[in-house]
N, C-alpha and C positions, 0 to 999 in steps of 0.2 A: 804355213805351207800346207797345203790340201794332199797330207799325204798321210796312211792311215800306215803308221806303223807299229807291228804285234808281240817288236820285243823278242823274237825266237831267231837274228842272227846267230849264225855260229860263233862268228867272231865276237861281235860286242853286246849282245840279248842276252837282257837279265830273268828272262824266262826260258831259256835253253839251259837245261841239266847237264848236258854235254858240251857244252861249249868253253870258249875261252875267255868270255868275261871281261873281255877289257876295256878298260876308262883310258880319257884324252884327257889332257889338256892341251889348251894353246896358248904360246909364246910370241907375241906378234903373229906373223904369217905362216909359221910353224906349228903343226902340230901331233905331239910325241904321244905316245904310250911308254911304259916299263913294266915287260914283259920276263915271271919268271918261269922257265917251262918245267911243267913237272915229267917225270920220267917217263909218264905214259907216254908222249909226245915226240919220245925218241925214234933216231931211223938205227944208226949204228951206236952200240952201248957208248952212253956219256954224249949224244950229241944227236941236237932238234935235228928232225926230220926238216929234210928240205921242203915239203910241201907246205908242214904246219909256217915256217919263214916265208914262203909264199901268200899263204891267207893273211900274215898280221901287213907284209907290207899292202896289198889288198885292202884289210882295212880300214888302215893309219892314212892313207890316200883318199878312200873314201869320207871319210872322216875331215878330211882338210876340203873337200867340195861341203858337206854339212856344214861345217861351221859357217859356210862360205853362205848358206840356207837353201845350195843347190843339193841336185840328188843327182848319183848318176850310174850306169854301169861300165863295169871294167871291157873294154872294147882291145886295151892289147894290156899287157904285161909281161915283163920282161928282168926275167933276176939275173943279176953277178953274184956267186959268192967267191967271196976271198980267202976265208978261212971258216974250220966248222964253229959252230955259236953252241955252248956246254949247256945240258940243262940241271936246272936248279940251280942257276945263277943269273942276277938281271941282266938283261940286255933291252935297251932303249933303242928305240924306231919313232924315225921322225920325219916327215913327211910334209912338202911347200908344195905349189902350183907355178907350174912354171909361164904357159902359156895357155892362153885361150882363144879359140874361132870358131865362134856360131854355138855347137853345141858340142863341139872338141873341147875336151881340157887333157892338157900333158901336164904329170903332176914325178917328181923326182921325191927319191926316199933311200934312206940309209938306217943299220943296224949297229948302236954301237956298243960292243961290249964294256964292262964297270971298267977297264982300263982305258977306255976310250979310244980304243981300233976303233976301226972298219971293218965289220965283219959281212957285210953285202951289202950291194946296193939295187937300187931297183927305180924303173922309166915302166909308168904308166897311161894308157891314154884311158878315158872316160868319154863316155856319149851320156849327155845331162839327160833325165828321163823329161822326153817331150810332152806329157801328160802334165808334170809339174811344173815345166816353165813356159807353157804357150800362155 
């Protein structure tokens, strides 16, 4: 992929001091993080900030176009939460591709707490970056 990347995501760049650091794997067509948040990350005492749950589903979706060896940017995104997500405790984000057209991809993602709730979901659309796939 002709694409020069510098490692300083927030999200998953291992040259970002401030960041969140997070590893994937993929499960078949799925693919998850386990994310544990440290306090800093909090909005209301004991419990992630809704935005930091916004960038991992962000980009646990993005990440499911990568593996895919596309690139793309988040063109909508859209969260539910259901109940708050605690930190300093895991919760798993796991994110498929639902549909694709042209340079659209709609990609679905969920947060599951270690008891295996549902503690948000999240509906993605992606525009593939046309520089890497022309």
């Amino acid at each position: 992929m002709p694409f020069n990347y510098d490692h300083c995501c927030f999200a998953c760049g291992k040259r970002n001091p401030d960041g969140l650091k997070l590893r994937f794997v993929q499960e078949d067509n799925i693919i998850s993080t386990t994310f544990t948040p440290p306090e800093i990350y909090q909005g209301y005492p004991g419990i992630l900030h809704g935005g930091i749950t916004s960038t991992v589903f962000d980009e646990v979706m993005s990440q499911c176009l990568w593996a895919q060896g596309q690139a793309g940017f988040t063109a909508r995104l859209e969260v539910r939460f259901r109940q708050n997500i605690p930190i300093q405790k895991p919760v798993k984000f796991e994110a498929w591709i639902v549909k694709q057209k042209g340079r659209l991809v709609d990609l679905e993602s969920r947060a599951l707490l270690e008891n295996g709730k549902v503690a948000a979901e999240a509906k993605g659309r992606f525009m593939l970056i046309a520089e890497i796939h022309e």
